[in-house]
N, C-alpha and C positions, 0 to 999 in steps of 0.2 A: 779821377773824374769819370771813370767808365770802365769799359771794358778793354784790352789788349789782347794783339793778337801778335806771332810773332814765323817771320818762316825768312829766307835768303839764302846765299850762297857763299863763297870763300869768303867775297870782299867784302860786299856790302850786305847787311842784314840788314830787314825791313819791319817797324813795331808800328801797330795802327792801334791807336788811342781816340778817343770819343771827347770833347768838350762840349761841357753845357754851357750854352752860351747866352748870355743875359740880354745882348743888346738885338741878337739875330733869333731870339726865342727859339731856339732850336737844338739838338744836338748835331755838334760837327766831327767828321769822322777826316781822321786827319793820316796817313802815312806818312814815318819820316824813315827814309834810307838812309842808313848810317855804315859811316867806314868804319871798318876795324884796323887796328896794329898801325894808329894816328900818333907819329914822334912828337907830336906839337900840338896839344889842343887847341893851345890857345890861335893857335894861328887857324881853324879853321874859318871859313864861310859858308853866311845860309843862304841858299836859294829859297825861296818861297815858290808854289806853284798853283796858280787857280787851276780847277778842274781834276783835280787829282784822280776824283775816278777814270780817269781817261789812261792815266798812267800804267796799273798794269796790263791796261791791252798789248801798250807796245811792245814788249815789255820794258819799264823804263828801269828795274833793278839790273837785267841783264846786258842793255844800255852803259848801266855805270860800272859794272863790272867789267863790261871790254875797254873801257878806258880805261881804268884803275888799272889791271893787271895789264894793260901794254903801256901804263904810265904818258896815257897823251892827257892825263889833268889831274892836277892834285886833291886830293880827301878834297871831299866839300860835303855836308851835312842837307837834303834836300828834303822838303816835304811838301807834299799833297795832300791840299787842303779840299775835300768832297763839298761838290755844289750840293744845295739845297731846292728844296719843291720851288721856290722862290729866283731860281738864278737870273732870269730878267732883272728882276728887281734889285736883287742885292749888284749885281755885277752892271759897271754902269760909270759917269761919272758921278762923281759927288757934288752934290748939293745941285746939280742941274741933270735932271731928268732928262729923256730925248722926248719929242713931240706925243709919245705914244701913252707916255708917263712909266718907260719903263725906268729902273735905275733908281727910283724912290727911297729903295732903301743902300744906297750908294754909301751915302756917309756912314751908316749904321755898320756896314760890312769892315768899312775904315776903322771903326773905331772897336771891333772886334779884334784886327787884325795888331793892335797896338794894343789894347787893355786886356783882351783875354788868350791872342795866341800866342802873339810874344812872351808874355812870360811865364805860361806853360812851357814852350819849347825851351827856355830859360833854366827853370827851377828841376822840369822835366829829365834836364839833360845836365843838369850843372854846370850851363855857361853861363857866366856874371856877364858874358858880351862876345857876340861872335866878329871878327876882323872886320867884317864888311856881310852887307845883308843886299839880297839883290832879290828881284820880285819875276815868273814869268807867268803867262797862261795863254793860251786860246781861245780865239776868236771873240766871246762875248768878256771870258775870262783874261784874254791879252787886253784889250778895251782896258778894264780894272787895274787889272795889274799896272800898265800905264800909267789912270790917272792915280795911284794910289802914289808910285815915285814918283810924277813930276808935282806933286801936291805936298811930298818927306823928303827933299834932298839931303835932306842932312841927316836921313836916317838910309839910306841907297845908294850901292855904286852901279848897279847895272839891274837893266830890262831886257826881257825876251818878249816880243809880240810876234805871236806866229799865227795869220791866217785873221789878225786885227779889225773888229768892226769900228772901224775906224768911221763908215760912212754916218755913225752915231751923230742924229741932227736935232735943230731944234724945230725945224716946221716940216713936211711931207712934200715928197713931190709935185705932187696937185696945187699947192698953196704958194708960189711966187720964191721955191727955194733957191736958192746958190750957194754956190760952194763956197764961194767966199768970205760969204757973213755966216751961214748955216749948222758949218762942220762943227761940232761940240768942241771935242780934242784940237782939232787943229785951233779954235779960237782960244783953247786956254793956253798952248802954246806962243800963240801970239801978243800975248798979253805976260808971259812968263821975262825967266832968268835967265842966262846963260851961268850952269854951276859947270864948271871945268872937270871934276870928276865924274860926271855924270856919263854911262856906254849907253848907245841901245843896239839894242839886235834885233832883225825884221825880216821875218819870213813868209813869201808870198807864193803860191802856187798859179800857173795860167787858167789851170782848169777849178780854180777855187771858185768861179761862178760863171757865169755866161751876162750877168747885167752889162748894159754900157750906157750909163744913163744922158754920156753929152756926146754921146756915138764919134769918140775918138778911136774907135778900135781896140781901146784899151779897158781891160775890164774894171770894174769899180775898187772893186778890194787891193787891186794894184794901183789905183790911180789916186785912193785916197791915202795909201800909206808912202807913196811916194810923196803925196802934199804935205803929210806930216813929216817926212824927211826934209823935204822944204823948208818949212819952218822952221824945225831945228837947225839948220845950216842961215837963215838968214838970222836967226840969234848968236852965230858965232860958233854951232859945233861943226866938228870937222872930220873926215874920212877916218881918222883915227878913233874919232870916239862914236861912229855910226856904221854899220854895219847889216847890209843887206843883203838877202839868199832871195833870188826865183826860180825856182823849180818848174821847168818848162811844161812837166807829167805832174808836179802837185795840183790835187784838191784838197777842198776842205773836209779833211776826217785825219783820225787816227794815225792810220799809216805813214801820211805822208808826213806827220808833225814829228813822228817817231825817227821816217830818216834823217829830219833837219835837225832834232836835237842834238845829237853827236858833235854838227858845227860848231852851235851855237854853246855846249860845254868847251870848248877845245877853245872858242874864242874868247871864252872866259874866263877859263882856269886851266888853261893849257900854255907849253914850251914855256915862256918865259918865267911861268910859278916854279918851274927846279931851281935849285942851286943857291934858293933864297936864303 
């Protein structure tokens, strides 16, 4: 479907492939970091990651290589999927836009992400079916990645939302909002399942903004993903299956998404995947 490219280190090597993509008119440029010297294929799992270009700034190969070679998480199969000229639009929830009209093309990104990346990375890689598929990204991209698993549980065991615009609404500040009825995510949550094997992981930073829109002290991007931790707990999930990082020095970029990944692999595929 394109072009490849290929470069890594002991553990993990890295192939970036191109897909044409029918429903996102576009082509998408995708990395996928792959283990070598995997006793068990079958037993791998894929990470999905919105924003992939973000990835090798961290650097996120060298990332999985220091886990891998000190054995804090098992092979797992990850790719970074490259935003598009469009990322407002495509990243968003589905099928409800936020007030601005961004996220439009929400469900379209959805149905990319099932009809044309899935089974490339499939046929791509020769997995008839990976063990378990888990979805992460940032900020506009954790947004998606979110509502993409809580909209496929039966296709997802775990999310990464790191730096989550969560405050994703349906009216503006000026126009009689609250948090209550407003929050996008949070309403579709409320209106949702309790699926039992469902994890999430949530990473916020203090210095990820300065807003405080009901001047509780508390800044927005922390106060709406705690509301979304809310809701998930008054559905029934529980400390075991939720999982939250504040980084007192995180902002919102790069760097500080990079320290918090290490957690959030180790909380996923770490200690208890030996011995299996």
């Amino acid at each position: 479907m394109g072009e490849e490219n290929f470069w890594g280190t002991h553990t993990v090597f890295v192939e970036q492939s191109t897909i044409e993509s029918y429903f996102l008119d576009r082509l998408v440029t995708i990395d996928a970091y792959l283990p070598d010297n995997v006793a068990r294929p079958e037993d791998l799992e894929l990470l999905l990651i919105n924003d992939g270009q973000d990835l090798p700034k961290m650097p996120f190969h060298a990332i999985l290589n220091n886990l891998l070679h000190t054995n804090q998480i098992k092979p797992l199969v990850c790719v970074g999927i490259y935003c598009g000229p469009d990322r407002k639009l495509e990243y968003g929830t589905a099928g409800e836009p936020n007030y601005e009209g961004w996220g439009i093309k929400a469900g379209l990104y959805t149905q990319f992400v099932f009809e044309e990346l899935l089974p490339f990375i499939r046929e791509k890689y020769n997995v008839a079916s990976f063990k378990e598929k888990s979805f992460a990204g940032f900020s506009l991209g954790a947004l998606s990645a979110m509502d993409i698993v809580w909209n496929n549980p039966m296709q997802f065991g775990k999310v990464g939302a790191f730096s989550a615009s969560f405050w994703w609404r349906s009216r503006g500040y000026g126009d009689d909002y609250n948090d209550d009825t407003d929050r996008i995510m949070h309403q579709h949550i409320k209106s949702g399942s309790h699926h039992p094997w469902l994890k999430f992981f949530f990473e916020c930073g203090r210095l990820d903004e300065t807003a405080d829109r009901n001047n509780n002290g508390i800044i927005d991007s922390i106060d709406d993903t705690l509301g979304v931790i809310e809701e998930l707990i008054r559905l029934g999930y529980t400390s075991e299956q939720i999982d939250y990082l504040e980084l007192p020095h995180g902002r919102h970029d790069v760097p500080t998404w990079a320290s918090a990944f290490p957690e959030f692999l180790r909380w996923g595929w770490g200690s208890g995947a030996f011995g299996e």
